[in-house]
N, C-alpha and C positions, 0 to 999 in steps of 0.2 A: 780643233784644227781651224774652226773659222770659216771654210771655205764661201769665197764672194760667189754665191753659182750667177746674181745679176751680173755680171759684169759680160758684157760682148766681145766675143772676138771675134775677130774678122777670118773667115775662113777665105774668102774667096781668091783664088789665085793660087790655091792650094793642092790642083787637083783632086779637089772634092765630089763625089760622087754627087753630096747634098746639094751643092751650092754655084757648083763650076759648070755643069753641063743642061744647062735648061734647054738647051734647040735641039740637042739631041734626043732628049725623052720625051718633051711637049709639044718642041713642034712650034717655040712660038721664041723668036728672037728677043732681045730687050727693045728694038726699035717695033716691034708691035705690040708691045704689051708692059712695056718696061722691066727692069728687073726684078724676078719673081722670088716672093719670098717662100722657102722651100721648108714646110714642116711634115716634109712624106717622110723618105726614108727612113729605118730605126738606126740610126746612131745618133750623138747626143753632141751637141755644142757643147758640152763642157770640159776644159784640159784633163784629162785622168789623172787621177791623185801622185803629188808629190814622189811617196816612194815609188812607184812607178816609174816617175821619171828620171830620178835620180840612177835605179836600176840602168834604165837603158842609156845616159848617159856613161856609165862605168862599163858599158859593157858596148859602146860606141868607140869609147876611148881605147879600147883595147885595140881596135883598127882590123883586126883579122875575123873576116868570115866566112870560114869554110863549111865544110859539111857540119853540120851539127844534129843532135840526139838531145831530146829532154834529160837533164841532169836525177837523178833519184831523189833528189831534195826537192825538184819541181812533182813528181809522186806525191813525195811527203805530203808537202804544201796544200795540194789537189786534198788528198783522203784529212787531214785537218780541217781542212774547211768544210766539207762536205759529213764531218760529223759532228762541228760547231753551230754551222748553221742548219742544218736540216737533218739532223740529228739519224744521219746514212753512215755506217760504217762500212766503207767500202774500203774490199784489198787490193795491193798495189796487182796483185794476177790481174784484176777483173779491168783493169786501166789499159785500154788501146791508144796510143795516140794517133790523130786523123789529122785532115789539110785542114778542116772547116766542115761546121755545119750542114750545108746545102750539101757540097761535095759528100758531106759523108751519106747524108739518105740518098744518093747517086749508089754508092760504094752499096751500100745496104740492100737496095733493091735489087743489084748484081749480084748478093752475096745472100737473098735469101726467098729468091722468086727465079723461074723461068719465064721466056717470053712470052706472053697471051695470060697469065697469072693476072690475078688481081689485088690490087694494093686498095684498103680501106684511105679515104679521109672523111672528115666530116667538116665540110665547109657551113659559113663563111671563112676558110682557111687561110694561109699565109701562100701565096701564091706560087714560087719554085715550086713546093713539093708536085702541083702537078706535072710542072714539066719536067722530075726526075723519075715520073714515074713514065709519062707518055712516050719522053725522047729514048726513054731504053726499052721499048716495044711492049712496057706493061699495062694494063688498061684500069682506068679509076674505078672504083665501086662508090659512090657518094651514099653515105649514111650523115643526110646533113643535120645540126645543132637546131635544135624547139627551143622558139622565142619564147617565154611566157610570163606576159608580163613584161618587165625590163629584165630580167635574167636568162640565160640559155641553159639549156641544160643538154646532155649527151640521150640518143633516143637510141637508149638499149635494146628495147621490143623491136624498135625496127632495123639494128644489126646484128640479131640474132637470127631475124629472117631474109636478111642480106647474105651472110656469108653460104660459102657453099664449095666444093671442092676445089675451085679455081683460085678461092681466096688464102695468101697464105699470108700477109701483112698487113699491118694496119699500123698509119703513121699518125700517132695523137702532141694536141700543141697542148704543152703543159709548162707555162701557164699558154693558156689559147691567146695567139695572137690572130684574129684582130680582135675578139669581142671580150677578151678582158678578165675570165673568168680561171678563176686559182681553184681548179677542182676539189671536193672534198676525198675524204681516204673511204668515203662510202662510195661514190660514185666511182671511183676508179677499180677499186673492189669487184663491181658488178661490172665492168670491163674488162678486167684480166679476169675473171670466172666464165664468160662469155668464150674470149680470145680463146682460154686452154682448152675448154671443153672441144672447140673444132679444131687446134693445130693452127691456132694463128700467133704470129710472134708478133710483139706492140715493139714497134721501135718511138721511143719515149722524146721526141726533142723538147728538151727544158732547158735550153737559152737563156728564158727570162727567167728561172728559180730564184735570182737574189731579188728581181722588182718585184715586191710584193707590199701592198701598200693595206692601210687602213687595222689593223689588227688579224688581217689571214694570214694564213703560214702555208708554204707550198709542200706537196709530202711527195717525194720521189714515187713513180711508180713501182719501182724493182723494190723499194724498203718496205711495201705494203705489208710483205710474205714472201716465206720462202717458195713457193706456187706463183708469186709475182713474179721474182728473181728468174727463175726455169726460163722464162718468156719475151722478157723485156729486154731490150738494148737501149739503154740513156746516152744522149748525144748531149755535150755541155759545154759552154767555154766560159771565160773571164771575158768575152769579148764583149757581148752586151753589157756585162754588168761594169764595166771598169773604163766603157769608149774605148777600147784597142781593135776595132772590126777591121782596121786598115791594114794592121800587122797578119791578123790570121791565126789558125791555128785551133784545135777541139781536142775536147777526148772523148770515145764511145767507151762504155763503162757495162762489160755482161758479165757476172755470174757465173752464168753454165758457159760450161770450155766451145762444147761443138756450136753455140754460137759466133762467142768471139774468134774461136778457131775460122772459119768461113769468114766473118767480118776482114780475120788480117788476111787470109790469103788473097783476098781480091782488093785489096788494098795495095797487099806487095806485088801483084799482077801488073798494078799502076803505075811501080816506081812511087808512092805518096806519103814515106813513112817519115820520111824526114821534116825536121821539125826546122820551124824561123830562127835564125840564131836571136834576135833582137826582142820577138815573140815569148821566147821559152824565159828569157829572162823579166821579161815584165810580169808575163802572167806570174810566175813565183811571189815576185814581191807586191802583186797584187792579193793575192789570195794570203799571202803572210802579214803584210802591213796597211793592207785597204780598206780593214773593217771599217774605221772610223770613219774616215771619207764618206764610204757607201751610207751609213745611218744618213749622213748629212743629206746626202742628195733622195734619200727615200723621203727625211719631212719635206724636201723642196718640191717636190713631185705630186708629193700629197696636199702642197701650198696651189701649185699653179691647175693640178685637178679642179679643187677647191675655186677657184677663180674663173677656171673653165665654165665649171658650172652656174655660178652667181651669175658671170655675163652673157651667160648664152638668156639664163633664167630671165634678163632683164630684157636684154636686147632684142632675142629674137626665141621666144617661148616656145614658140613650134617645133624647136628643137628639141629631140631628144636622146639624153644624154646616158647612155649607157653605162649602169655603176661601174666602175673602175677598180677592180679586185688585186689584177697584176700587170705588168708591162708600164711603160710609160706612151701608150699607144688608144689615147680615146676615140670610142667607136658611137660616131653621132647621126642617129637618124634623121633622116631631112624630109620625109615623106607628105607630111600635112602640109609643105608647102606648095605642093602640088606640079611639083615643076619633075620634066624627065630628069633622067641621070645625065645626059648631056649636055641640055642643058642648065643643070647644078655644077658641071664640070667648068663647061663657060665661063657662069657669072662666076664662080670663085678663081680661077685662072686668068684670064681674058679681062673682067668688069677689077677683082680683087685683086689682082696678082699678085696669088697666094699658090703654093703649091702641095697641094693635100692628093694622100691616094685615094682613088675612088674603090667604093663599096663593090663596085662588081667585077673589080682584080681579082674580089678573094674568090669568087663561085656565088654556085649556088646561096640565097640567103644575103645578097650582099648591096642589092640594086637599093636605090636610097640611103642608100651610107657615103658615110665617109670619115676616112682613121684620120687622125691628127698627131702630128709627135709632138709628145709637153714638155722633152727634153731639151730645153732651149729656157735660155734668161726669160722673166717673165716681162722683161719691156719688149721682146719680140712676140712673145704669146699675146701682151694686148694687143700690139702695133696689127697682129693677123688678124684677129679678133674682130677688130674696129674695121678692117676695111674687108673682111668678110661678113660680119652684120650688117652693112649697106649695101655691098653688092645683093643681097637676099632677098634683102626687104622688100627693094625696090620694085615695083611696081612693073616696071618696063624697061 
């Protein structure tokens, strides 16, 4: 295919969440700080692959958009891929269709907790989930992630002594956004053996399942075991892996009926079952004709990783740089430079103007960090790079 992923496009002026609204989230106009260059959010400067666009051109041209329902070949498509790449045989029953992601752990905690219940996360976490659990009156139990080393690992002894009759769900990021980490099928294992033994249901979001970089392979939680399957609800879309987050649209994928049963009735409570006309047609011919694209952009990923590292390595060593297992989302500790978390916010916003999330978005676990998205041509990754290794260094 070739794909140029250096090449720049100019998003701005597009109402771009990334790139168009910097006074509104930071607070800082371009006449005080000039215009900020934005590598927070996770979606990706690069055009989604060809067939994709072509899909939603044929199906733009058609002119009429009415009500629409995912087609059964968009099914098809779904359960193919999901047993090509990640070797999950999933049946078209177990396929609910949802608005989105976020929205559906919203949906999820309505549909599988009462108010005052407790919902597991384990932070440094991706930060809605808490406010899907707070804003609909259920309260967080934090079982946060053990640094050891540069690796995190999940601390099983300590959510086994967590849970307790209050707890009935537990939302895991798989792959974990922000620190990066493509669980193994042992560690998950000892997770859903935990969850069952007490009546906890893992609601599974694997978003990032296709970015998996470096030689790991992501393994579904529900595919573990049939004992997995019983418990689990997999949230998933094409939308990370393909850039379409602007279009919208997911599927929750359970097994056991009296789960997904509860999933859709509080779903159809919503009115939310209805699918993108524009969405349902891209995701098909993503998931049917985007393989090849997608390999591309994983060595690019795994290039500008790569570059992350060498120039932090050179530039400003103090840094540390979180191995990078899955996501395209590096989680960089900044702690030996001794500076607070606000001001690390400053100098890289304010002094850089650069626009990275900070570390204590996610929770618990998170103060001295900071995520970076690599999903951007790699003369924007230096152009960040360079005027965030002098804001740092600096002295004063």
């Amino acid at each position: 295919m070739g794909t140029n992923f250096d090449r720049v496009v100019d998003r701005r002026g597009t109402s771009s969440l990334k790139w168009d609204y910097q006074e509104r989230f930071t607070g800082l106009v371009p006449a005080d700080a000039g215009e900020l260059l934005p590598l927070w959010v996770a979606d990706m400067d690069f055009p989604a692959p060809p067939p994709v666009l072509e899909a939603i051109r044929r199906r733009v041209e058609h002119g009429v958009f009415g009500y629409t329902l995912e087609p059964e070949s968009y099914f098809e498509a779904v359960a193919a891929w999901m047993h090509r790449r990640h070797r999950w045989q999933v049946h078209r029953g177990w396929m609910l269709s949802c608005p989105g992601v976020v929205p559906t752990v919203s949906l999820a905690v309505l549909a599988y907790t009462r108010p005052g219940d407790r919902v597991v996360l384990q932070p440094p976490v991706y930060y809605p989930f808490r406010s899907c659990i707070e804003s609909n009156g259920r309260e967080v139990a934090e079982n946060p992630l053990v640094l050891e080393g540069d690796r995190y690992r999940m601390d099983l002894e300590g959510l086994e002594s967590l849970l307790d009759e209050r707890t009935r769900l537990l939302v895991l990021c798989s792959p974990h956004n922000p620190v990066g980490r493509v669980w193994r099928p042992e560690e998950l294992g000892g997770l859903v053996e935990i969850c069952r033994s007490r009546g906890v249901v893992i609601l599974s979001d694997e978003i990032h399942h296709d970015l998996v970089l470096d030689g790991n392979r992501h393994t579904p939680t529900a595919a573990l075991s049939e004992q997995a399957a019983e418990i689990t609800v997999t949230l998933t879309s094409a939308t990370k892996t393909f850039n379409l987050a602007g279009l919208g649209g997911s599927l929750a994928i359970a097994a056991d009926a009296a789960l997904r049963r509860r999933l859709k009735e509080t779903r159809d409570s919503l009115w939310t079952g209805l699918a993108n006309a524009v969405a349902a047609a891209a995701t098909e011919a993503a998931y049917r004709h985007g393989e090849p694209w997608l390999e591309e952009l994983l060595a690019y990923l795994e290039g500008n990783y790569a570059f992350l590292r060498g120039f932090l390595g050179e530039r400003l060593p103090a840094a540390r740089v979180i191995p990078l297992e899955g996501t395209y989302l590096a989680w960089i500790g900044l702690q030996e430079l001794g500076f607070s978390d606000q001001e690390i916010k400053n100098r890289i916003q304010r002094r850089a103007r650069v626009w990275l999330d900070d570390g204590p978005m996610f929770g618990t676990g998170g103060a001295g960090f900071q995520r970076i998205n690599l999903a951007c041509p790699r003369p924007t990754l230096e152009e960040a790079l360079e005027r965030i290794t002098a804001a740092l260094a600096a002295r004063c």
